[in-house]
Structure formats: C-alpha cells, structure tokens
C-alpha positions in Angstrom: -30.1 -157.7 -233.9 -29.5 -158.7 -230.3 -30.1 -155.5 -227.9 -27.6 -154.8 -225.4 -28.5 -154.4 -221.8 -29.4 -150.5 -221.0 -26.5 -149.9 -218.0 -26.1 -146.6 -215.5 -23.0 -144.6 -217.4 -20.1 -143.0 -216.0 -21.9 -139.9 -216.9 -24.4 -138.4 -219.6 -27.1 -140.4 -221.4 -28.7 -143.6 -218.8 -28.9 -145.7 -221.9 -24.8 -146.0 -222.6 -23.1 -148.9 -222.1 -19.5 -148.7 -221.6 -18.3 -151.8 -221.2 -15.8 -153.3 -224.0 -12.8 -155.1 -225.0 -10.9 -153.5 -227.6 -6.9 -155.1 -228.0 -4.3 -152.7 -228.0 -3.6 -153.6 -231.3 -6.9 -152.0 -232.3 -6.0 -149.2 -230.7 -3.1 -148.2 -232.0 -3.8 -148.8 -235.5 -7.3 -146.6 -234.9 -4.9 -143.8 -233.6 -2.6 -144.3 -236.6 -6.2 -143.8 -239.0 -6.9 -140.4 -236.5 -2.9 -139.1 -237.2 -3.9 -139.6 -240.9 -7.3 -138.5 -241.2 -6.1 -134.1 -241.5 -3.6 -135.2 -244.3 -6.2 -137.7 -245.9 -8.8 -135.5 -246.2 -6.7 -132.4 -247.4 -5.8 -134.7 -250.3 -9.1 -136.2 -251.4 -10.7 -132.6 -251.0 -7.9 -131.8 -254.0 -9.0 -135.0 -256.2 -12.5 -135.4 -255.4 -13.9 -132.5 -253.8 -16.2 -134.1 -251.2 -15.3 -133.9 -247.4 -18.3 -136.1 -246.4 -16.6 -139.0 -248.6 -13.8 -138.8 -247.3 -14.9 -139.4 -244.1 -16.8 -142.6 -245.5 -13.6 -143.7 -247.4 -12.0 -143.5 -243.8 -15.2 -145.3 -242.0 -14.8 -148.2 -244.2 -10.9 -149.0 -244.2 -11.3 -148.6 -240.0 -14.4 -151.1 -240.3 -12.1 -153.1 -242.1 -8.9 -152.7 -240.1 -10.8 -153.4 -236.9 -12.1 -156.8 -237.8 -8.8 -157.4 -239.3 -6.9 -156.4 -236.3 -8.7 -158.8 -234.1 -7.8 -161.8 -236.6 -4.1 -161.2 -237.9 -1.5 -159.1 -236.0 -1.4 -155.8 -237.8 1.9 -153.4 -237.2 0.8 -150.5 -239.2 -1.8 -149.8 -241.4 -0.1 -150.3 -244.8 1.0 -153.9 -243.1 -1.6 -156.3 -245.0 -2.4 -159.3 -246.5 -3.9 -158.9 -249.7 -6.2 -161.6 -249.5 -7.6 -161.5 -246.3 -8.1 -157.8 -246.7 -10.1 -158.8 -249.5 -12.0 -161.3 -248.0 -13.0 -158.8 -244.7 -14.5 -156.9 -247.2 -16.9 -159.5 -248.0 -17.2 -160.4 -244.8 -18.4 -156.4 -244.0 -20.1 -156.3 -246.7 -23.0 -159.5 -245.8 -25.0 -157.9 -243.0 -26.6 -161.1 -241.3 -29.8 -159.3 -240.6 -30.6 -157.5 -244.1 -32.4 -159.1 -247.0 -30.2 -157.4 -250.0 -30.7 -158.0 -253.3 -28.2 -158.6 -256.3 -28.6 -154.9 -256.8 -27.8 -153.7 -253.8 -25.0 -156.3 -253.1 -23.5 -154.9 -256.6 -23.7 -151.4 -255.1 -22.1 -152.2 -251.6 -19.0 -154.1 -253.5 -18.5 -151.4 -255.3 -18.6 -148.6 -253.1 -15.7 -151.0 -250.7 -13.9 -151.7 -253.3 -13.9 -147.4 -254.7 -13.1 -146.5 -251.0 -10.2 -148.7 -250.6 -8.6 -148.6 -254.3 -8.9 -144.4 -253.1 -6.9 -145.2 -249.9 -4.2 -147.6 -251.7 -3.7 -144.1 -254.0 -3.1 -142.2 -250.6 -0.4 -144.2 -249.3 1.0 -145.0 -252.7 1.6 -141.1 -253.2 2.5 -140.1 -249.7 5.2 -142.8 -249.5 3.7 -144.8 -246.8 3.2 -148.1 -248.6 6.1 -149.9 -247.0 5.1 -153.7 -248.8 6.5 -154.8 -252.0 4.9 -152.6 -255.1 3.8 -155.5 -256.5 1.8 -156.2 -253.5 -0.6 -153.0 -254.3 -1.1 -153.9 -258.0 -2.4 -157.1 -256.7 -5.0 -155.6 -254.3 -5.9 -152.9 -257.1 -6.7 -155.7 -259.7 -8.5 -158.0 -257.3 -10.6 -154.5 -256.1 -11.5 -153.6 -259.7 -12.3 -157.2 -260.7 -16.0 -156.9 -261.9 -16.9 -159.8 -258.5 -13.8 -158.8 -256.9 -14.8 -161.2 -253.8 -16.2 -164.6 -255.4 -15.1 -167.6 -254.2 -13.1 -166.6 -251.3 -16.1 -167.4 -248.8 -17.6 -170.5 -247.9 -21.6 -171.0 -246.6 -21.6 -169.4 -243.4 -22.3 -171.8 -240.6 -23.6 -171.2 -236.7 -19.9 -172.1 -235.4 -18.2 -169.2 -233.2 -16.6 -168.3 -236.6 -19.5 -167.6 -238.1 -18.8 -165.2 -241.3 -14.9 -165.6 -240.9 -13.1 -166.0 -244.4 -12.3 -169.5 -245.6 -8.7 -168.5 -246.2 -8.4 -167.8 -242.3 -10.4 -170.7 -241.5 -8.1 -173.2 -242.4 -5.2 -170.8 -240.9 -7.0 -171.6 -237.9 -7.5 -174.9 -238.5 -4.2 -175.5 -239.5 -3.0 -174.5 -236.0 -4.9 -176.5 -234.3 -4.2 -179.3 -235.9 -0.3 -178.7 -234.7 -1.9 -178.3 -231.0 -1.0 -181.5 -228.3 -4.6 -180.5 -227.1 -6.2 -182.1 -230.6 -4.0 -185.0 -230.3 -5.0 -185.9 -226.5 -8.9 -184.8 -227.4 -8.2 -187.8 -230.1 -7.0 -190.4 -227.7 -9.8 -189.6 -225.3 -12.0 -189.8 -228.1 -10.8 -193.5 -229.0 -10.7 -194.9 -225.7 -14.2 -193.4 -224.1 -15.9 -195.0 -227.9 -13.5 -197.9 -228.0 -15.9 -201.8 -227.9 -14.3 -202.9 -224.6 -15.3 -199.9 -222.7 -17.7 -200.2 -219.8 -21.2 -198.4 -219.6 -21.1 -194.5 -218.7 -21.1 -194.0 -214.7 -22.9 -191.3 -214.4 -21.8 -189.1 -212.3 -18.2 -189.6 -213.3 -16.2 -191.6 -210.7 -12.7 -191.2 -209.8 -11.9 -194.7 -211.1 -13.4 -194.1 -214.8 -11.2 -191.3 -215.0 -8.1 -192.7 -213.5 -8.5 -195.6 -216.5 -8.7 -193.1 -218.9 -5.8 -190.9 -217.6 -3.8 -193.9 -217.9 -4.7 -194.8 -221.3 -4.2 -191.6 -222.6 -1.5 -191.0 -220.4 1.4 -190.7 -223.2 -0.4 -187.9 -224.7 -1.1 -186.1 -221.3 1.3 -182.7 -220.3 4.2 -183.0 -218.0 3.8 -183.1 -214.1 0.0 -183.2 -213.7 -0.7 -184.6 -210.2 -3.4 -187.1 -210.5 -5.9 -184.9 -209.4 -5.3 -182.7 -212.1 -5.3 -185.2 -215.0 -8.8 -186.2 -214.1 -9.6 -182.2 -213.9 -8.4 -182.1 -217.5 -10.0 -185.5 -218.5 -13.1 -184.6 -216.9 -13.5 -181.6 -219.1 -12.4 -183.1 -223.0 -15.1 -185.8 -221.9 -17.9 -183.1 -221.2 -16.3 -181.0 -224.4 -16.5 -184.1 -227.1 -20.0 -184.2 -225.9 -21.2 -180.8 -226.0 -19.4 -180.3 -229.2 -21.6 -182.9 -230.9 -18.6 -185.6 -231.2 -19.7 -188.6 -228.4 -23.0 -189.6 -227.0 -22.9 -190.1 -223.4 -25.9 -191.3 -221.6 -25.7 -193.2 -218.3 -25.6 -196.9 -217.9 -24.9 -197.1 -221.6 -21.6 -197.3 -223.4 -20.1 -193.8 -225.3 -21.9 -194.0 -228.9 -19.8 -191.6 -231.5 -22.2 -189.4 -233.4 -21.8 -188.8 -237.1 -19.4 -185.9 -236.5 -16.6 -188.0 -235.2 -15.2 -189.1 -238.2 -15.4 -185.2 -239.3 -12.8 -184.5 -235.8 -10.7 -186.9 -237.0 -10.2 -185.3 -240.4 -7.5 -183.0 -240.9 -9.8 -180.8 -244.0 -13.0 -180.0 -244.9 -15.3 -177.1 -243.9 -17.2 -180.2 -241.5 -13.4 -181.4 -239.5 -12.9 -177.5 -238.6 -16.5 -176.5 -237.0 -15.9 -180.4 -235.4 -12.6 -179.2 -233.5 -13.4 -175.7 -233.5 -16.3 -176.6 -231.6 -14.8 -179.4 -228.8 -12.1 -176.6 -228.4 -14.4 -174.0 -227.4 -16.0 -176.2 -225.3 -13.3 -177.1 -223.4 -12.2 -173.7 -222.9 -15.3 -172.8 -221.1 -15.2 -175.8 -219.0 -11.7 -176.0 -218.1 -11.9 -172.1 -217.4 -14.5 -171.9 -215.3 -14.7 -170.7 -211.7 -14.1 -173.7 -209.1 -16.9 -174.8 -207.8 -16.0 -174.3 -204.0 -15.4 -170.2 -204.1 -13.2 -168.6 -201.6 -10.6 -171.8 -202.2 -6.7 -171.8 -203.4 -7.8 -173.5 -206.9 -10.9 -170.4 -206.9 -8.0 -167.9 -206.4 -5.6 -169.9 -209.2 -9.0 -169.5 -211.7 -9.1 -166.0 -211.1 -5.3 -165.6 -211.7 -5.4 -167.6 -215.2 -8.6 -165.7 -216.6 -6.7 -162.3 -215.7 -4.0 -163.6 -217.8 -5.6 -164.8 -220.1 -7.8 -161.7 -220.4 -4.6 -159.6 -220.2 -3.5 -161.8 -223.5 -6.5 -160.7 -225.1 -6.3 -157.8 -224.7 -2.9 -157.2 -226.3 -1.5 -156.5 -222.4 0.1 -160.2 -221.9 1.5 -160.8 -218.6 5.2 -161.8 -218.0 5.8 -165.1 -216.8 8.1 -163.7 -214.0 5.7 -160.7 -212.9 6.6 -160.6 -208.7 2.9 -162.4 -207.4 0.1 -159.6 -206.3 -0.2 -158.9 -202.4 -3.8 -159.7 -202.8 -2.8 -163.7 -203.9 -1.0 -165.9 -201.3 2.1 -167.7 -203.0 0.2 -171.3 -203.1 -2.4 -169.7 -205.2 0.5 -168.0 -207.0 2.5 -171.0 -207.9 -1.0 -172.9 -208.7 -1.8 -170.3 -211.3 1.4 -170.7 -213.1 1.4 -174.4 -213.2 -2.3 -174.3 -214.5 -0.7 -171.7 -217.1 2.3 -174.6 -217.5 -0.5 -177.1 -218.4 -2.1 -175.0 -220.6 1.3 -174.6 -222.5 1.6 -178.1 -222.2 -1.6 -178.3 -224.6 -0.2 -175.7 -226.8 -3.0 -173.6 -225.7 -1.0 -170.8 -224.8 2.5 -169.6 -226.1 5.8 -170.6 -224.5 8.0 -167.6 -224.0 8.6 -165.0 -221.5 5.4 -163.6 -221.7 1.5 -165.6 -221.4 0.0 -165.2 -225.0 -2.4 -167.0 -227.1 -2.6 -168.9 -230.5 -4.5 -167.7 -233.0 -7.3 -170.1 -232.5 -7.4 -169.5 -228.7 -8.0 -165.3 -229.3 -10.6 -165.6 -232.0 -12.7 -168.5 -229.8 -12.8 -166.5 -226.5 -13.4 -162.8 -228.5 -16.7 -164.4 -230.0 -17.3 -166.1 -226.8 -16.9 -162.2 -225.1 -18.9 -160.9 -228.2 -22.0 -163.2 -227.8 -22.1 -163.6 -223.8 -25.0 -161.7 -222.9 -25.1 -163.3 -219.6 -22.0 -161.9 -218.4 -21.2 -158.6 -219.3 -18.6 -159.6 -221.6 -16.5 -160.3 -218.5 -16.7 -159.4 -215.3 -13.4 -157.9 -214.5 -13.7 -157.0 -211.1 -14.1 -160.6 -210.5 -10.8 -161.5 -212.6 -8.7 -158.5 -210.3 -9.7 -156.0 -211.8 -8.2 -154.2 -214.9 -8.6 -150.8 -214.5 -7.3 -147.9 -216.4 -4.0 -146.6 -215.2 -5.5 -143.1 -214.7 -8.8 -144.9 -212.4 -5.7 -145.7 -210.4 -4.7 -142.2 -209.6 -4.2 -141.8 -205.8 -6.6 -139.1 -204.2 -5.7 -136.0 -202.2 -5.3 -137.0 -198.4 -5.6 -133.9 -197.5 -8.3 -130.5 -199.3 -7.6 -129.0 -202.1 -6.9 -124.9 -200.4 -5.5 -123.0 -203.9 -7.5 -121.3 -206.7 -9.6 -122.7 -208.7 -11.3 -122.5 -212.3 -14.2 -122.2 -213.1 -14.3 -123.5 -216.7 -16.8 -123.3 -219.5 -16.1 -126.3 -221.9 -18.3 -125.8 -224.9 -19.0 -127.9 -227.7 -18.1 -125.7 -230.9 -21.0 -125.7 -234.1 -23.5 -127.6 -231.1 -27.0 -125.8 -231.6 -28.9 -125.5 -229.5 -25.7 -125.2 -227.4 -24.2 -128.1 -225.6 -21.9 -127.4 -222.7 -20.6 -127.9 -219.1 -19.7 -125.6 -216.0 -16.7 -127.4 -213.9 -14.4 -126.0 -211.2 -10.9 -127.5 -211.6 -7.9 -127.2 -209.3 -5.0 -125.3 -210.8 -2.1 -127.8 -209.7 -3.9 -130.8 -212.5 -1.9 -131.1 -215.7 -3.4 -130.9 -218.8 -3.7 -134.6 -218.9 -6.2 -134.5 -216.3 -7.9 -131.9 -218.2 -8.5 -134.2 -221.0 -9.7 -136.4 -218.7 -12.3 -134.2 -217.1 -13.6 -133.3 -220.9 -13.6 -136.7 -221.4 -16.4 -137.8 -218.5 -17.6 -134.1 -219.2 -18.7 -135.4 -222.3 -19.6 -138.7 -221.9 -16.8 -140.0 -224.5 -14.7 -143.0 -224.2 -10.7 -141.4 -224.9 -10.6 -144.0 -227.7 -9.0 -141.6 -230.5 -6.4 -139.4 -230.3 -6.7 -135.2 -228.9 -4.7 -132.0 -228.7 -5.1 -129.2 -227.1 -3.6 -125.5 -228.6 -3.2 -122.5 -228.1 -2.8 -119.4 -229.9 -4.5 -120.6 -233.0 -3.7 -122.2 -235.9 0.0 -121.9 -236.0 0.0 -122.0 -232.0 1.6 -124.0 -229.5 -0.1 -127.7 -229.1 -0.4 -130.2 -226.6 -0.8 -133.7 -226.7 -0.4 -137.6 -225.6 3.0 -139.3 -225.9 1.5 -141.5 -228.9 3.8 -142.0 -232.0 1.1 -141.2 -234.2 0.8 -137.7 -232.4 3.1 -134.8 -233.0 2.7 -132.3 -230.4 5.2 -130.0 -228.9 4.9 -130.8 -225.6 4.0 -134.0 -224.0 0.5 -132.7 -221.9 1.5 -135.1 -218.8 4.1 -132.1 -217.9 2.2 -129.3 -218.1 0.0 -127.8 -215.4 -3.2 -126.4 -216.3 -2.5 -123.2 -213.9 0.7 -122.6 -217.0 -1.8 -122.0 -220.0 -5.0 -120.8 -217.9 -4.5 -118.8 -215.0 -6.6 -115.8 -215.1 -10.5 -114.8 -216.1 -11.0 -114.8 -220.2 -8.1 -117.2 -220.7 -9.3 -119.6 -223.4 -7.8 -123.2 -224.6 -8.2 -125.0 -227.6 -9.2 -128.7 -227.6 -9.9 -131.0 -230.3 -10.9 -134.7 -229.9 -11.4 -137.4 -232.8 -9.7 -136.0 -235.8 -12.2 -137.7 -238.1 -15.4 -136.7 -236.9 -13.5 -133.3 -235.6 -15.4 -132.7 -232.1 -13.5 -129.1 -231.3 -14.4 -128.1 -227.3 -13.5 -123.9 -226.5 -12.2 -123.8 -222.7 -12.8 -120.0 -221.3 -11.6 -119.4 -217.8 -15.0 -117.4 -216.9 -13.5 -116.9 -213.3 -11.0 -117.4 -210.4 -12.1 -118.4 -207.1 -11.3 -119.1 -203.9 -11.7 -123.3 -202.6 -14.8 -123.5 -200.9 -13.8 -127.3 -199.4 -15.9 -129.1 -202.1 -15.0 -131.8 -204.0 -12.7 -130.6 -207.1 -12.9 -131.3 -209.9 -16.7 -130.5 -209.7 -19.5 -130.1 -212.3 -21.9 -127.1 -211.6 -24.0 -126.8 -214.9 -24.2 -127.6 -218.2 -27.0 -127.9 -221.2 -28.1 -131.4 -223.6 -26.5 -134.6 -224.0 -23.1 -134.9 -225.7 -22.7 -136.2 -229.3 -22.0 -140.2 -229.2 -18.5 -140.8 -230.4 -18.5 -142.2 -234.1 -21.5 -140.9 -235.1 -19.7 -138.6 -237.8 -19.8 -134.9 -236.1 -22.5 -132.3 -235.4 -23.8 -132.6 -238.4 -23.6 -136.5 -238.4 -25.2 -136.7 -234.9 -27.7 -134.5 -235.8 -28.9 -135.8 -239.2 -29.0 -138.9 -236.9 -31.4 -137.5 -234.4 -33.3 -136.3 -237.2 -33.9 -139.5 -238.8 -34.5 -141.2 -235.2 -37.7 -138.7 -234.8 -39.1 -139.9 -238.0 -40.5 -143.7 -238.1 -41.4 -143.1 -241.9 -37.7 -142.4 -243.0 -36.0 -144.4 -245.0 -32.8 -144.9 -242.9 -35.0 -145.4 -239.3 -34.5 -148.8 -239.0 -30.6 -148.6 -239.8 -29.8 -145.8 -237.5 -31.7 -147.8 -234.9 -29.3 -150.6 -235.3 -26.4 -148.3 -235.3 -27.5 -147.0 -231.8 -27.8 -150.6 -230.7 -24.0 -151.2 -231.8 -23.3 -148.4 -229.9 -25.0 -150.0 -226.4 -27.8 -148.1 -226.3 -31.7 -149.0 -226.0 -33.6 -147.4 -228.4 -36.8 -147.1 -226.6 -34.8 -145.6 -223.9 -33.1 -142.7 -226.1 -31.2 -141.2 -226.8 -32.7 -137.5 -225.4 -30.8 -134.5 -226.7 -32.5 -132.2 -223.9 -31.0 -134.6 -221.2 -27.9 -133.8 -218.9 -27.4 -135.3 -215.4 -24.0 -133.2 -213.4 -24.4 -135.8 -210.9 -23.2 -138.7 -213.4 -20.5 -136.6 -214.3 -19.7 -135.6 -210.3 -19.7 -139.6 -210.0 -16.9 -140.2 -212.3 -14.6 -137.4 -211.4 -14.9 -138.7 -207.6 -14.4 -142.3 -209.2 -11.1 -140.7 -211.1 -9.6 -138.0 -208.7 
C-alpha cells in the first residue's frame, strides 16, 4: 500500500493529511446513513442484540455506497442497481494487497452479503424501500446465492479502472463509443498510420499538423481557429502514442502497434483499456498548464480545470456564471470556448451547467486517487475552492464584549481528552461547531447536533434534510444558550461512531484584546474520525503498540487510508494549541 505524504494539519496530530475530494453526492448520501444510524441500531439491537454489529453492518453498506456513489448517480440510499450493487461488493471484497485464501474469501462473501440482506430487512420494514418489490427479492436471492458474486467480474488489469465491475465497464465503454472525441481519435489514427504518410518530423511542425487538421477536418468541433486545431491534434497524436496505439519515432513513418486494431473495436475487455487509455491520455495533455505561465491561454487553463474540478466534485458551474474580478474577459471568453470545444468532443455535457460524462468523472477521480505528485490537485492553483465558512469575513475592528471561557470535553475519553477555548458571545452556534470541529482535529464530514436540557430537550442542528432539529443553529447566538458560569451544552458529532463533547461555561470574562476565538489548554490527541468510537480508537491504539498482534499490520493500513504515517504516529499524549490557534485565525 502506497503511503501518503505526512502534511502539517489544520490542528492536532502532525501526521494528518487533510486533503480530499469527496463529491457532494457522497456527501449527502453519507449524511442520509448518519440520519439513519439511531433508528438502525435501535432495531437491530431488538433482532440481534449486538451494537458492535450493527455498527459493522452500517461500515460495510457506507464502504459500498461510497464507491458506488463515485460511479453511478445515487439519489437516496434505497436508489440502486441491483447488479452493480452486487458487483461493488466483489469489488470491496478483493483487497489488492492481501493474499486470501478460498477460506477466507468464503468468510468475507458472506459476512457482505449477511450485512446487506440485514439492511435490505431495515428499509423493507421501515417503509423506505421506494424501488419496485420485486427489485429487493432480486438482491436478496443474488445475496444468498451460495457464490453470490461469480461471473460478474472480469481479470483485473493495470488500466485506471482497475477492479471496476465488467457490467460498468462496458457502460463506460458504451459511452465512449457515442463520444465525437473516439471518432476524430479514429481519423487521426488512420491518417498519421496511413502508407502515403511522410516520415515523423520530430519536433512536430506547424505544416504536419496543418495536413492533418485538414484531413481530419470533417470530424474536427465547430469554430476552432487554426491554432487551436493543431493544439487539439497535437495532443490525440501524443495520446495514441502514450496509450500504446501508434509508434512514433523521428525520421520514420507512424508504425501501429498491435493494440490498434483493439481501438478500433467497439467490444472486448482489450478495445475498452485501448480507448480508455488514449482518452486518459489526452485528458492530461490537453489539460495541462500552458507552457508560457502568466499568459491569457495560462489563465483560460486555470478557468477550465476549476470547472472541471467544480464538475467533479458535484458543484458544476453554470455556463452563464457573471466572469471572476480576478480573470480579465479575454481569458473569460477563452475559457468558455475551450469548454465549447470540449463539448464539441462530447467530453463535457451540453446544458446550462459544465458537467461530465460518466467516462470523463471516473478517469480524472483515479487520476486524483493515484497522483502522488500533486497533492490530488492543487487548488489554490485552479482559484481556489474554499469552504464557504474559510470565507467568513474577519472583525475590522476588536472584539470588546464578554467572553467564554469553554471547557469542551470528550465524554467516555480516558485518560481525559479536552480543550480550554475563549469564545466571543455574539458567534452562533454554527461557529461553535466549527470551533469543536478544528478543536478536535475532525473533518465536519457527518452530521451534529447540539441539545439542551437532556434527552427530551431542545436541539440544534444544520439545515440538512436528513437532520431534524428544532432550530436551524445558523440563527442562534451562542450568548442565548450559554451566558453565565456552570452553563453546559450538549454536542454530539458522527451518529455512528457517537463522539458526544460536554460544553461547561467554567467562566465569564472580560476581552483582554487577544485574538478570539482562542485556545488556552487542553490534554491528548483527539480520536480520528471513522475509527469506530472510544472504544474503537482505543482498541486501535492498543493493537498499534503490539507488533505481535494479529490485526498490526491491518490497522497500520487503515491509518495509512486515513493519511497518516505510521512511523510518525499517531501519539495519544500529543496536543499542539498553537495548530488549533492557526485554524481559528485561518477561519475567523
């Protein structure tokens, strides 16, 4: 398994890394899983008994869901294809890195298929499978088949689909076969291998590609200035090569390799890697940075990879956005006719907003998965896609009311974990989630509440439709549920692995001119997120200590996936206030 770079956090541990690149799409299908997860539980706890399965049943369908999410649109979470459903199971269920035997593999098949025949019951009986009944026989039968998953993979292969089902291979195939991009990669194909062709100039010069922009010219997209056409020539000549299809070496004419035939085809497991492959060459050559920085076509490049970043992310941008100050309008109207020409290749959606086929999402999300030399993507470079809350202005002028001085501990945490912060009185309670948030090193990526009064008291929340609260947090001020010394607030993050923080106002001061909010104390590293509760993150810690235990090697990986260095930490005794006092200026 690859290790992930060891970055400086926003706060806590030194070996987090935070970057990612999760769709909204994700997201709101993980928060739909955290609305469920009190209801869930409460009814497997009456059939089975076990709370820690439960939780497992709940990690494998949002394994699933996630690596289904970033394949196939998803609008809720009873919203599924049977058969690719099926086949992501398989797909979790291979790791690439473990030597399993037949045993094992039995074991692990049956365990995915138990946990989600036991979440098909929950929706079935709470009313929320919304798909034709017929539909849920289906998956039940193919779940309790004795090999519930044979046949629906093929040999995995080194393409940037590695592991993806056969079934949503040829999906993908399928669309690209409909693309105007495979037809003109075709004709270049033909004419650059064709008997009459002159030897390979090498570098390429402008007449080369000017005969080959008007040979292929019928196939080309509309309103390309010549300049452009040999831009987009240029880089299906360097993609048929790099994907394996053409042989170009200078002086000599173009040879076509063995796999040319295979790009031709329109089936077989050997035409998709062919095309899957010149298509994610092109991608990276067409999309990369102009080689003279600081120019109009360097600030068009930086406009199309926002959008298309944007598109990936499940935030596409509307064609008719007013331009950014920062852009001038040349680099404006450049973008969008690069955008244009791209549509032109069917690489991106017409419509009214900039989005991506199918084949176009999952090609650049490996591409983000496996770039190690780029930080997934640098986004400050693209613009910058910051949070809406890293956007919040900053006080002009000093804060000059009272202030909190908050103790936020971490409930069942022992030895205790906890942090010390001083927090203005005129922040909502949305910033207050916030500051827990950096307090505690965690990422916002499930849903919260906060409450009062108990059990049956008042809550607090996100405007999220999976979240019923009874008042929307954004319009409340902290200073209307804490405002004097032993005032106390509930908050409760991640209903799944149930991280529950006490607030208790241990005083009211005066503003001493410092920067608010401020962290003045606080004891151990927070829990990661994910890592199954206090008792999860400490059986975890337990099992990192011991080199001799079974489960070493695994939890090592699992800290890997979560972008840490194992030889760096993690260190439970560790806590740095000055990380956290970083963010919070970053924030506020």
């Amino acid at each position: 398994m690859a290790k992930k770079k060891a970055e400086k956090p926003r706060s806590g541990h030194p070996a987090r890394n935070q970057s990612s690149v999760v769709s909204l799409n994700q997201v709101k299908i993980q928060r739909g899983l955290d609305a469920l997860t009190p209801e869930f539980t409460r009814w497997y706890g009456e059939g089975h008994g076990e709370l820690e399965s439960a939780i497992l049943v709940l990690r494998v369908v949002s394994d699933t869901l996630t690596s289904y999410t970033s394949l196939v649109d998803l609008e809720s979470i009873s919203d599924i294809q049977v058969d690719i459903l099926v086949a992501l199971l398989e797909s979790l269920g291979v790791p690439e890195d473990v030597d399993v035997t037949a045993q094992d593999m039995e074991e692990l098949r049956t365990f995915l298929s138990a946990a989600w025949v036991d979440f098909t019951d929950f929706l079935e009986e709470t009313g929320r499978w919304t798909q034709d009944p017929e539909e849920l026989v289906r998956l039940r039968e193919q779940l309790l088949e004795d090999d519930p998953f044979e046949g629906l993979f093929d040999a995995r292969n080194d393409d940037g689909f590695e592991g993806f089902p056969a079934i949503f291979r040829r999906e993908l195939q399928l669309e690209l076969l409909e693309m105007p991009f495979l037809r003109l990669a075709r004709s270049v194909l033909g004419w650059c291998t064709a008997e009459e062709r002159r030897n390979w100039p090498q570098p390429l010069d402008s007449a080369f590609l000017e005969q080959a922009c008007v040979a292929v010219a019928a196939d080309l997209p509309e309103n390309l200035s010549a300049e452009q056409a040999s831009r987009l020539i240029n880089a299906l000549l360097v993609a048929l090569e790099e994907g394996g299809i053409v042989q170009l070496l200078p002086g000599q004419p173009a040879q076509p390799t063995t796999r040319a035939k295979e790009f031709q085809a329109s089936d077989g497991a050997g035409s998709a890697d062919a095309q899957f492959d010149v298509l994610d060459a092109f991608l990276e050559k067409y999309l990369a940075p102009a080689s003279t920085p600081g120019t109009e076509l360097d600030g068009a490049w930086t406009l199309v990879n926002l959008w298309v970043v944007g598109a990936l992310s499940g935030a596409s941008e509307e064609v008719n956005t007013p331009r950014y100050e920062e852009f001038d309008a040349d680099t404006w109207e450049t973008a969008h006719h690069y955008m244009q020409i791209l549509r032109g290749l069917g690489l991106v959606h017409e419509g009214e907003r900039y989005s991506l086929p199918k084949v176009v999402s999952a090609l650049l999300t490996a591409d983000l998965d496996t770039n190690d030399g780029h930080d997934d993507l640098d986004l400050d470079r693209l613009g910058g896609l910051d949070d809406e809350e890293n956007q919040r202005p900053h006080r002009t002028e000093p804060y000059s009311g009272p202030v909190l001085q908050l103790k936020l501990g971490l409930r069942d945490s022992k030895p205790p974990i906890w942090r010390r912060v001083l927090i203005p009185t005129d922040l909502t309670l949305a910033d207050l989630h916030e500051i827990i948030q950096i307090s505690f090193d965690w990422a916002d990526a499930h849903l919260h509440e906060f409450r009062t009064g108990g059990r049956r008291g008042t809550t607090y929340g996100p405007a999220n439709p999976y979240s019923e609260v009874d008042h929307f947090e954004g319009d409340v001020l902290i200073s209307e549920v804490l405002s004097k010394e032993k005032d106390k607030l509930d908050y409760s993050y991640d209903f799944g692995d149930d991280w529950r923080v006490r607030i208790d106002v241990e005083k009211v001061v005066e503003a001493d001119g410092g920067y608010l909010p401020r962290c003045t104390g606080g004891r151990r590293m927070a829990p990661l997120e994910d890592s199954g509760g206090m008792y999860g993150w400490e059986s975890k810690l337990e099992i990192l200590a011991d080199p001799t235990h079974p489960e070493h090697e695994e939890v090592r990986g699992w800290l890997e996936d979560m972008g840490l260095d194992p030889e760096y930490g993690p260190d439970p005794s560790e806590f740095s206030g000055d990380f956290i006092n970083e963010a919070f200026e970053d924030i506020f």
